[in-house]
ROGU-507159 format. One line per field, with one value per residue: residue number from 1; x, y, z of N, C-alpha, C in turn; residue in one letter. Coordinates in nm, 2 decimals. Each point is the difference from the previous one (the first is absolute). Example, Ala and Ser with C-alpha at 12.3 -4.5 7.8 and 13.67 -1.06 7.14 Angstrom:
num = [1/2]
nx = [1.32/-0.04]
ny = [-0.57/0.11]
nz = [0.78/-0.07]
cax = [-0.09/0.09]
cay = [0.12/0.11]
caz = [0.00/0.00]
cx = [0.09/-0.08]
cy = [0.12/0.11]
cz = [0.00/0.08]
residu = [A/S]
//
This chain:
num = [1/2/3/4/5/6/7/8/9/10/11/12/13/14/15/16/17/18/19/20/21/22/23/24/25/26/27/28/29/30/31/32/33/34/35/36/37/38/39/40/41/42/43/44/45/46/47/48/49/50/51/52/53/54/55/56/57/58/59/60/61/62/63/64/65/66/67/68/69/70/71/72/73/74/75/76/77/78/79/80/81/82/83/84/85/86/87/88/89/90/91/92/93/94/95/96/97/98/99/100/101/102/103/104/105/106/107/108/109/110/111/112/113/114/115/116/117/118/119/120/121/122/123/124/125/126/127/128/129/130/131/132/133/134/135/136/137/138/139/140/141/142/143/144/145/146/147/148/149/150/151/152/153/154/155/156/157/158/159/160/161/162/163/164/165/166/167/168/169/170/171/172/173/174/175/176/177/178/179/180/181/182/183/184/185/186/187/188/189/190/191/192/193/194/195/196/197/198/199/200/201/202/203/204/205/206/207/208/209/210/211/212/213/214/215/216/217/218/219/220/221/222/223/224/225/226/227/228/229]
nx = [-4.48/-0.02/0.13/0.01/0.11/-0.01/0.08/0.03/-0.08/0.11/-0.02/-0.05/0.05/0.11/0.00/-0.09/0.12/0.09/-0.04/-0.01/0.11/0.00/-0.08/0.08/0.04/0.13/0.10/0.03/0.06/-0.03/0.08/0.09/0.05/-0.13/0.05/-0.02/-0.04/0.04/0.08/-0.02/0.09/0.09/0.07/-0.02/0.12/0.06/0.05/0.02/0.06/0.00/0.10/-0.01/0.12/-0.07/0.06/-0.02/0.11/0.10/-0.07/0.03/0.12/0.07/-0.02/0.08/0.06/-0.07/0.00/0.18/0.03/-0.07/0.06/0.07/0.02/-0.16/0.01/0.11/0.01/0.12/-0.06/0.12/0.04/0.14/-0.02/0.08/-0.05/0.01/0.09/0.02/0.04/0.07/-0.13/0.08/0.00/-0.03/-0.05/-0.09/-0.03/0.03/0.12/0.03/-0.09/0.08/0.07/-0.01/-0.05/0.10/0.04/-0.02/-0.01/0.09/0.07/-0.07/-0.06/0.10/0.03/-0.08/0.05/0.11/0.00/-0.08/0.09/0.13/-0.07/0.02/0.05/-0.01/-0.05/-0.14/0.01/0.18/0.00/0.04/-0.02/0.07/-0.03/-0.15/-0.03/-0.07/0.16/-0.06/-0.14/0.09/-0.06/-0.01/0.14/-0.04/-0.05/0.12/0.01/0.02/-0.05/0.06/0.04/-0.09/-0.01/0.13/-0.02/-0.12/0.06/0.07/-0.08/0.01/0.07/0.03/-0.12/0.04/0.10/-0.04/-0.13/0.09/0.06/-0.14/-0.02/0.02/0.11/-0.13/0.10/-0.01/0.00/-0.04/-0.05/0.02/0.14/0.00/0.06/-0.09/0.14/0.04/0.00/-0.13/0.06/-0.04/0.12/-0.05/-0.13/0.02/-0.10/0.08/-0.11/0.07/0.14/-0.05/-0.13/0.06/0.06/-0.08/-0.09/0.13/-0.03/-0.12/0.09/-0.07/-0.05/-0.08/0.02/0.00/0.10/0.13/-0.10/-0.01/-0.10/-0.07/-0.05/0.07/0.11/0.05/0.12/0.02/0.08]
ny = [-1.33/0.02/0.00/-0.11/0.00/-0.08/0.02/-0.14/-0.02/-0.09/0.10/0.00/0.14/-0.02/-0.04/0.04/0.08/-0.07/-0.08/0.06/0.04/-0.13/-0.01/0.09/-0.14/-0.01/0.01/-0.17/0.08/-0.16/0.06/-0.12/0.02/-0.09/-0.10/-0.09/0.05/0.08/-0.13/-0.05/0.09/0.07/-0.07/0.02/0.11/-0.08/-0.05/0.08/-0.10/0.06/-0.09/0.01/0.02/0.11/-0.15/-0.03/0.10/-0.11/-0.06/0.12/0.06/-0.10/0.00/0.13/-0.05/-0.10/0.10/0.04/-0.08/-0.04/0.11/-0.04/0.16/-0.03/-0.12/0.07/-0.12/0.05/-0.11/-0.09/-0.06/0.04/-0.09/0.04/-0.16/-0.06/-0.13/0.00/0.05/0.06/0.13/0.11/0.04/0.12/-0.03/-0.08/0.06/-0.10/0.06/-0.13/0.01/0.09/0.02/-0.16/0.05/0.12/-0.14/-0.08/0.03/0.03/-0.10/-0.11/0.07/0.08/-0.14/-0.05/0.08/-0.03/-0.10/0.03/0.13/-0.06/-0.19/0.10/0.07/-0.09/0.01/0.00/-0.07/0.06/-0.16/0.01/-0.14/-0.01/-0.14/0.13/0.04/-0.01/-0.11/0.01/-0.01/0.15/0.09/-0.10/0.06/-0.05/0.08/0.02/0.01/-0.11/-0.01/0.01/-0.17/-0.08/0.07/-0.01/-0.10/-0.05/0.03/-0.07/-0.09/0.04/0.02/-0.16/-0.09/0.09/-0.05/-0.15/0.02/0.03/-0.10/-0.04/0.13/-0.04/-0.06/-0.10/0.04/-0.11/-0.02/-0.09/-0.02/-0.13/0.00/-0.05/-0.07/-0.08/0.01/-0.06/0.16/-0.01/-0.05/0.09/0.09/0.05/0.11/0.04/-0.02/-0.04/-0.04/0.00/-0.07/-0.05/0.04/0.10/-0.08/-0.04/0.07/0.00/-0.15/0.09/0.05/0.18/0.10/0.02/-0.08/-0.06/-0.01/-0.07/-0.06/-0.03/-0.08/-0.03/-0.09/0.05/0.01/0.14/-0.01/0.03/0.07]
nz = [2.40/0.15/-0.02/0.11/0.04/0.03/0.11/0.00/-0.15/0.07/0.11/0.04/0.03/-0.05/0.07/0.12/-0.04/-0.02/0.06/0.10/-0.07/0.00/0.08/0.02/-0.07/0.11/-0.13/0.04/0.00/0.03/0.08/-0.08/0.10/0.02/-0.08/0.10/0.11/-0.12/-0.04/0.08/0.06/-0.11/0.00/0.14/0.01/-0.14/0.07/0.00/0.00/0.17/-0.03/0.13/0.00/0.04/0.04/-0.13/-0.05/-0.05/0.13/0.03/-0.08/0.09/0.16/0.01/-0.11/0.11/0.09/-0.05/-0.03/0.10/0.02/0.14/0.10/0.04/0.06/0.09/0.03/0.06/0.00/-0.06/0.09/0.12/0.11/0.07/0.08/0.13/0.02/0.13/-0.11/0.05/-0.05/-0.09/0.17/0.04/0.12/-0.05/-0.05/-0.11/-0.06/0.02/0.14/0.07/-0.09/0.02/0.10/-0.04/0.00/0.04/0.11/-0.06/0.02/0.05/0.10/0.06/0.03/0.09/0.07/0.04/0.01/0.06/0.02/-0.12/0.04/0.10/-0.02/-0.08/0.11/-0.05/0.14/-0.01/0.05/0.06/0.03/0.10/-0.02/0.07/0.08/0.08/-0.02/-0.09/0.09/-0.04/-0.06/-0.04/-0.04/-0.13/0.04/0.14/-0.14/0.03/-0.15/-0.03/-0.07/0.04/0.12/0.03/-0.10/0.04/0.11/-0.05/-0.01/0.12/0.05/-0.08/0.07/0.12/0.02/-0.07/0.09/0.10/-0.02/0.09/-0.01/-0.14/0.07/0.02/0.10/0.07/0.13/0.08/0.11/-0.04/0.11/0.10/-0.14/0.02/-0.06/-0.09/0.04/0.06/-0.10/-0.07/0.10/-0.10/0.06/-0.11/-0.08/-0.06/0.01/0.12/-0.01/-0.10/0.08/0.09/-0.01/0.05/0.05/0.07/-0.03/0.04/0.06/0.06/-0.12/0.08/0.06/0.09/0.01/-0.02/0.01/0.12/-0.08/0.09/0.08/0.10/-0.11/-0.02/-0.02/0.16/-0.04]
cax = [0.03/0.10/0.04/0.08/0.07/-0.03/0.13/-0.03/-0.12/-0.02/-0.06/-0.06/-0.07/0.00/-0.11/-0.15/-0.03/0.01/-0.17/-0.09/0.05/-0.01/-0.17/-0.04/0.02/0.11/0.03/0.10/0.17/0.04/0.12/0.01/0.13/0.03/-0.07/-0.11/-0.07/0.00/-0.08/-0.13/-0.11/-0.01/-0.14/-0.12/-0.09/0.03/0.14/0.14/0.12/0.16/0.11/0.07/0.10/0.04/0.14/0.09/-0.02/-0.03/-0.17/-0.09/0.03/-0.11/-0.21/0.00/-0.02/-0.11/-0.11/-0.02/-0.03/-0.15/-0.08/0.03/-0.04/-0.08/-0.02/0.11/-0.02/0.10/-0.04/0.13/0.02/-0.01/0.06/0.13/0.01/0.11/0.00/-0.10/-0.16/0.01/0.06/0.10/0.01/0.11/0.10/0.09/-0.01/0.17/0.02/-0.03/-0.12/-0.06/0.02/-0.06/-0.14/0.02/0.05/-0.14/-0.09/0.07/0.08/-0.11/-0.08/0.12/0.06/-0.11/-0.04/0.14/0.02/-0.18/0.00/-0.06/-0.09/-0.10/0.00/-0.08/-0.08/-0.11/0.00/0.06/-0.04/0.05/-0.03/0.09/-0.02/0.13/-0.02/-0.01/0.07/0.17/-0.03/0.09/-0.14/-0.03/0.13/-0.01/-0.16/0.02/0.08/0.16/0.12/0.10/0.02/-0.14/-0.01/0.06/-0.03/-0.13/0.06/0.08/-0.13/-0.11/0.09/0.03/-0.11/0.01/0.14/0.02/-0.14/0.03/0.13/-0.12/-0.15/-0.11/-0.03/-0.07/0.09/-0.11/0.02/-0.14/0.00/-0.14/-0.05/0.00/-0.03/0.02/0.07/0.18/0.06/0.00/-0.05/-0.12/-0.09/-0.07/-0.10/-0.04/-0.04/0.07/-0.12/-0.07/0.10/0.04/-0.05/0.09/0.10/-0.13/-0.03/0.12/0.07/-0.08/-0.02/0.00/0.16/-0.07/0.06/0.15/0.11/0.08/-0.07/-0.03/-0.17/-0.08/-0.14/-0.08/0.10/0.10/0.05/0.11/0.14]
cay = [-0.11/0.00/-0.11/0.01/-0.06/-0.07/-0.03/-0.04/-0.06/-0.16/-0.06/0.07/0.14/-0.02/-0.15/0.06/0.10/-0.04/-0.11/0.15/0.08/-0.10/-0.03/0.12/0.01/0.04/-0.12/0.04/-0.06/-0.08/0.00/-0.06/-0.05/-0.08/0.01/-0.12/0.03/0.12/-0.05/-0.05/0.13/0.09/-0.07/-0.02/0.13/0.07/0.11/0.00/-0.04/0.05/-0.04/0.10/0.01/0.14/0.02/-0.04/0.12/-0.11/-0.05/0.16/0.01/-0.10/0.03/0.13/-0.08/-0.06/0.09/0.06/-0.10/0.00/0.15/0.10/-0.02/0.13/0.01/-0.14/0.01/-0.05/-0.11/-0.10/0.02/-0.11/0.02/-0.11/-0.02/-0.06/-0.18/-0.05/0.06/0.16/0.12/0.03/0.09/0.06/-0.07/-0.06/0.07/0.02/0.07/-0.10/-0.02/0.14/-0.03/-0.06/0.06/0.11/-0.06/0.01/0.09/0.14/0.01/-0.05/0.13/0.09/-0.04/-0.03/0.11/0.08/-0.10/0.00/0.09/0.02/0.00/0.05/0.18/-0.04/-0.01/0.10/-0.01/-0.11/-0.01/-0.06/-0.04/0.01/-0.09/-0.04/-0.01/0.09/-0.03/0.10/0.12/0.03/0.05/-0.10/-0.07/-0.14/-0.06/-0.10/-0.10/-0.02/-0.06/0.12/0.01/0.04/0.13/0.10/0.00/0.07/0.12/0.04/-0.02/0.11/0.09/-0.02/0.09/0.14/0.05/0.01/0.06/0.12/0.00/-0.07/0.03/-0.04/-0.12/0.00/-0.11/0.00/-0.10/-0.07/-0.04/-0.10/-0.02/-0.12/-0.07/-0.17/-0.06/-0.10/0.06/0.02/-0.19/0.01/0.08/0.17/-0.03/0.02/-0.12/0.02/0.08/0.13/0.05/0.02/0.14/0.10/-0.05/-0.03/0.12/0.11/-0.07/-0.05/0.13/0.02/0.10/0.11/-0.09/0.09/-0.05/0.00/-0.05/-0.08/-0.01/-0.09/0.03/0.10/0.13/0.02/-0.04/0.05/-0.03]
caz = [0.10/0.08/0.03/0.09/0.12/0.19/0.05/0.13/0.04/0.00/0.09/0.15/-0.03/-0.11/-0.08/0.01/-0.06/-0.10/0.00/-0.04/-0.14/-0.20/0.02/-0.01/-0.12/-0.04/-0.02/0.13/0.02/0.13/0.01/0.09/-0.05/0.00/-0.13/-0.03/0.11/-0.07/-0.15/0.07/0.09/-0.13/-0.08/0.14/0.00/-0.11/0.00/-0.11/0.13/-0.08/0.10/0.05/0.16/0.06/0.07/-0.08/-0.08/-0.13/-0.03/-0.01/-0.10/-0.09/0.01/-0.08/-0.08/-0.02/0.01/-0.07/-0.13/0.03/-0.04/0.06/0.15/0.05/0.12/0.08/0.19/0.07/0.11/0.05/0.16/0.08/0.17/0.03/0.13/0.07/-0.01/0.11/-0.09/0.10/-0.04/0.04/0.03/0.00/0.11/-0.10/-0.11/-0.07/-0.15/-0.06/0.01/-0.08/-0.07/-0.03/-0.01/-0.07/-0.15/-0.04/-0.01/0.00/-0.14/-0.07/-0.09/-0.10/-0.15/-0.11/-0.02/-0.09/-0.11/-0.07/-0.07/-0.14/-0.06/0.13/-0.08/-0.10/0.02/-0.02/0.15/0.07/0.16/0.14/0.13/0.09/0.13/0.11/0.10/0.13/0.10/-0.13/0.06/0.10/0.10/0.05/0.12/0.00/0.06/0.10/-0.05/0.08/-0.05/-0.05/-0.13/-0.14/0.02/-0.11/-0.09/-0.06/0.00/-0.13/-0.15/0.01/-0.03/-0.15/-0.06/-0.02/-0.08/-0.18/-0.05/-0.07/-0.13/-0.18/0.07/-0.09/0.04/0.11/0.09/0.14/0.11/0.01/0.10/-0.06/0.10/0.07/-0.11/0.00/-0.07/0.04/0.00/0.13/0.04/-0.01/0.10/-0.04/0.05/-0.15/-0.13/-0.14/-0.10/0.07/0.07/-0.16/-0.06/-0.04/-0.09/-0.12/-0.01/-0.08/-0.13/-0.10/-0.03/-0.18/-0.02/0.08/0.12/0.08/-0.01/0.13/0.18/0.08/0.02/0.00/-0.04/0.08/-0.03/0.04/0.12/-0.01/-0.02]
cx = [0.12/0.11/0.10/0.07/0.06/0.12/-0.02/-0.13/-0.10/-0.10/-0.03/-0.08/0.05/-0.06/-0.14/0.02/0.00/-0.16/-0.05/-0.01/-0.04/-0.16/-0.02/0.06/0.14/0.09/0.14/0.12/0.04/0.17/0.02/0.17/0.00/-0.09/-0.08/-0.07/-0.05/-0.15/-0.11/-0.12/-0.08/-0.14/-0.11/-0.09/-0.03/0.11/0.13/0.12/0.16/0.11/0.07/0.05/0.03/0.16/0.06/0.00/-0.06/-0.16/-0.04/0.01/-0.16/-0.14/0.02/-0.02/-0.10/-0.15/-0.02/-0.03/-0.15/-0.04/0.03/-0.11/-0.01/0.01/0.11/-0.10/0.13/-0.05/0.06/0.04/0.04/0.00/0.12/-0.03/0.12/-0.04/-0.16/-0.17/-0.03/0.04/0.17/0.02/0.17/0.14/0.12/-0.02/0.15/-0.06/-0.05/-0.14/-0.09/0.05/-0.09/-0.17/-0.02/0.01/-0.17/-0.12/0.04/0.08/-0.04/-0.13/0.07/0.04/-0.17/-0.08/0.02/-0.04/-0.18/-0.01/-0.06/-0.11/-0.13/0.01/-0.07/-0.15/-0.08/-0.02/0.01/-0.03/0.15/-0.01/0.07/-0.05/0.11/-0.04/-0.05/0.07/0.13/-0.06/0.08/-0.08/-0.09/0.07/-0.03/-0.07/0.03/0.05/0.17/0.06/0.08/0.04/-0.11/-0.08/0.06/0.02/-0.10/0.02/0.07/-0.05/-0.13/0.13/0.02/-0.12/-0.03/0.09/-0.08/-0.14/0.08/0.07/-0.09/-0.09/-0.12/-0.07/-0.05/0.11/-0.04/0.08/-0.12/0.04/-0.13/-0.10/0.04/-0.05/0.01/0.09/0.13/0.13/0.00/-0.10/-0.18/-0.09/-0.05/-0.09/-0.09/0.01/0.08/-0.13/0.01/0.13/0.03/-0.08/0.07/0.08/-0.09/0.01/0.10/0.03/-0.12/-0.04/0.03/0.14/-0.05/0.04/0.07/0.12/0.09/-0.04/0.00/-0.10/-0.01/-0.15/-0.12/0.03/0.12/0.08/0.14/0.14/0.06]
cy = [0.04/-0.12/0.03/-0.08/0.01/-0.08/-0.11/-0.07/-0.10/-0.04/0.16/0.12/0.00/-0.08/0.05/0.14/-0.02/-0.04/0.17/0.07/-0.09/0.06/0.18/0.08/0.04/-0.14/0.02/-0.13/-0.03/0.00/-0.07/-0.12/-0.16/-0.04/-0.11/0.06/0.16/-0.04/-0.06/0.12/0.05/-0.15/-0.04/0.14/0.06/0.13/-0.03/-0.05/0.09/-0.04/0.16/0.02/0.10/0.05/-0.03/0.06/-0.08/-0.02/0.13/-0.03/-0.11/0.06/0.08/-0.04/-0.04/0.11/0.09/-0.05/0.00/0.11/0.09/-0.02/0.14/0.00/-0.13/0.03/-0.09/-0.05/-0.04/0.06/-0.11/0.01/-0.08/-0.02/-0.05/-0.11/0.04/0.09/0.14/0.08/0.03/0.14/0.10/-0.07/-0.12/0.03/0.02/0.07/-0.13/-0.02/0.14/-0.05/-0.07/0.05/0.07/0.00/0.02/0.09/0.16/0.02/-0.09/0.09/0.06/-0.06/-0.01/0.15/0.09/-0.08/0.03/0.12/0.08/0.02/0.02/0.10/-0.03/-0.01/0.12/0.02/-0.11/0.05/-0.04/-0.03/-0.02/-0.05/0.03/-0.03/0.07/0.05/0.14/0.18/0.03/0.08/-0.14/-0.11/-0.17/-0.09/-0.14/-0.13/-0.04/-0.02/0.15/0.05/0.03/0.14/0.08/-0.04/0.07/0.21/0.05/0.02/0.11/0.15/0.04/0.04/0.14/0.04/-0.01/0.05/0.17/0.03/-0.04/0.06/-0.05/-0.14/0.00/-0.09/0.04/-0.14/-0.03/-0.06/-0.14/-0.01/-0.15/-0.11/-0.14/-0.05/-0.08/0.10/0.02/-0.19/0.00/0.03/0.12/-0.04/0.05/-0.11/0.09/0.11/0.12/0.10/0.07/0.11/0.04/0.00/0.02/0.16/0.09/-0.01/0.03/0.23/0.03/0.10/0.10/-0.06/0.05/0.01/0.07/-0.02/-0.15/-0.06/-0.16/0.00/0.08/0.14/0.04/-0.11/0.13/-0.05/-0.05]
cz = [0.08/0.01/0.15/0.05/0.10/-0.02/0.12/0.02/-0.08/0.15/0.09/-0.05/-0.17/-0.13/0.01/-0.08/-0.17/-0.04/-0.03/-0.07/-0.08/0.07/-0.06/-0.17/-0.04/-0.04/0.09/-0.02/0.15/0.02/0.16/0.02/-0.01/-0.15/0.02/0.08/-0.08/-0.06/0.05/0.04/-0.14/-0.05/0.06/-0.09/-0.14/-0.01/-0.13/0.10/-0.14/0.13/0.05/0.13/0.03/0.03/-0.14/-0.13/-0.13/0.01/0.00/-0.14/-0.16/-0.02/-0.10/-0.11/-0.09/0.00/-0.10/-0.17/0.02/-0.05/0.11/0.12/0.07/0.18/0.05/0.14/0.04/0.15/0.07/0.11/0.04/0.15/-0.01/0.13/0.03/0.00/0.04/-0.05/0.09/-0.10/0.08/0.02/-0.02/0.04/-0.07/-0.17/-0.06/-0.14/-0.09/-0.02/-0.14/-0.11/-0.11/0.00/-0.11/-0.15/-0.04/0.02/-0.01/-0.14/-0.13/-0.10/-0.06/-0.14/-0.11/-0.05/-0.13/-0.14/-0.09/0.02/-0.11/-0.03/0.09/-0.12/-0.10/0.02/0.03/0.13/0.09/0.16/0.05/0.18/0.07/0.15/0.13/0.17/0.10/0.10/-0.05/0.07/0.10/0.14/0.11/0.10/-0.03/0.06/0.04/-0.08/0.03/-0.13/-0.08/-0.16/-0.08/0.04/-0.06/-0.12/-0.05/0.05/-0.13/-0.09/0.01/-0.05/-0.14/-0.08/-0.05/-0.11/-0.12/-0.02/-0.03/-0.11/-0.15/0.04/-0.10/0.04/0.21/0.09/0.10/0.09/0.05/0.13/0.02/0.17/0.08/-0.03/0.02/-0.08/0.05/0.02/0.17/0.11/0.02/0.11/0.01/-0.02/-0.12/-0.08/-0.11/-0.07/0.08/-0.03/-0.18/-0.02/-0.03/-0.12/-0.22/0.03/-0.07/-0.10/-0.13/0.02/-0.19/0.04/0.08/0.16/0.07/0.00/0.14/0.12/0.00/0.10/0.11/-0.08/0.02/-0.02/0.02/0.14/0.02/0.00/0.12]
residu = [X/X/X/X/X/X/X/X/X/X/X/X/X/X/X/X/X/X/X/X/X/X/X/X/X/X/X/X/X/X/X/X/X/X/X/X/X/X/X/X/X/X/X/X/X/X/X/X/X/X/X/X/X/X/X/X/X/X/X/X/X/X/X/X/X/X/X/X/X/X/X/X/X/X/X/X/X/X/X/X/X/X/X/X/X/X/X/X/X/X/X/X/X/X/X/X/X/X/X/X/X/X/X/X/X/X/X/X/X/X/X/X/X/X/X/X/X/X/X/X/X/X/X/X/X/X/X/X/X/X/X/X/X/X/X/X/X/X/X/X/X/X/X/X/X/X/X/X/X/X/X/X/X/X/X/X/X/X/X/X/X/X/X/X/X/X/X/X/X/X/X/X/X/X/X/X/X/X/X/X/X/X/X/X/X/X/X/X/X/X/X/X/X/X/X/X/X/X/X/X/X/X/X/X/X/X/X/X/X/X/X/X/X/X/X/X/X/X/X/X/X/X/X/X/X/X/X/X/X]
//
């Protein structure tokens, strides 16, 4: 039995992937920082709910814990993401773009993976074929110039997480680490204007997450393949 977790999914691409993996027989750890809204999703889908805050070393610490008392962990997908807008609901471009803004984006979606990373380690090595997923973007394509997107911080976020990707697939080559690009996703991250249904935007995500020990590693896929850097 594969077991996995999902960072971030109480609701959107996290929550439909989660739905895909329990259907394709993997038992799955719902990580989620909120525990009623956790506890609700994990028992919609038969999920194992484990409370988790990407930003907060003490709730890493815990999940760890908990997964590992379970028996341990073959496949993390680091989902959790955020946009920071402005009052008036406007991506934030360069122009007004503070260290605060970055900052805040980074906690989570950059340093957020790093701590959960670091921390399911161990018990990634333990594993007969450990996966790693690495939710990232289209927009993190430097070859692509951001593809006319005005906002700044969550571009270069998902840029970092593609970078980071490379770094630790080379530092674990036993283990499959990969970044995923789901695509222009219907979810509460962009007010539900991506022109993708959650089923469409989670392929990807499903697919890397369910590679064997023969897979790729260190790239960066949509659904259609390779993406460049």
């Amino acid at each position: 039995m594969t077991t996995t977790l999902i960072t971030g999914a109480n609701k959107g691409l996290g929550y439909e992937t989660a739905r895909r993996l329990i259907a394709a027989g993997h038992t799955v750890y719902l990580g989620a920082r909120s525990t009623e809204r956790g506890e609700a999703a994990a028992a919609a889908l038969g999920a194992r709910f484990v409370r988790l805050d990407v930003t907060d070393d003490a709730s890493v610490a815990a999940a760890v814990a908990v997964v590992e008392k379970d028996g341990g962990l073959d496949v993390l997908v680091n989902n959790a993401g955020i946009e920071v807008r402005s009052p008036q609901g406007a991506v934030i471009g360069a122009a007004e773009l503070t260290a605060d803004v970055l900052r805040e984006v980074f906690e989570t979606n950059v340093f957020g993976l790093v701590r959960v990373t670091h921390a399911f380690l161990p018990l990634l090595e333990c594993s007969a074929a450990p996966v790693v997923v690495n939710v990232s973007s289209g927009l993190a394509s430097l070859a692509r110039g951001g593809q006319g997107y005005p906002g700044a911080a969550y571009p270069a976020s998902k840029t970092a997480v593609n970078m980071l990707t490379v770094q630790f697939a080379n530092a674990f080559p036993a283990m499959r680490i990969n970044a995923v690009e789901p695509g222009y996703t219907a979810t509460d991250l962009n007010g539900h204007a991506g022109t993708q249904t959650v089923e469409q935007g989670a392929e990807i995500i499903v697919r890397m997450a369910r590679l064997g020990p023969d897979g790729p590693t260190g790239g960066y896929f949509d659904a259609a393949g390779p993406l460049p850097w």
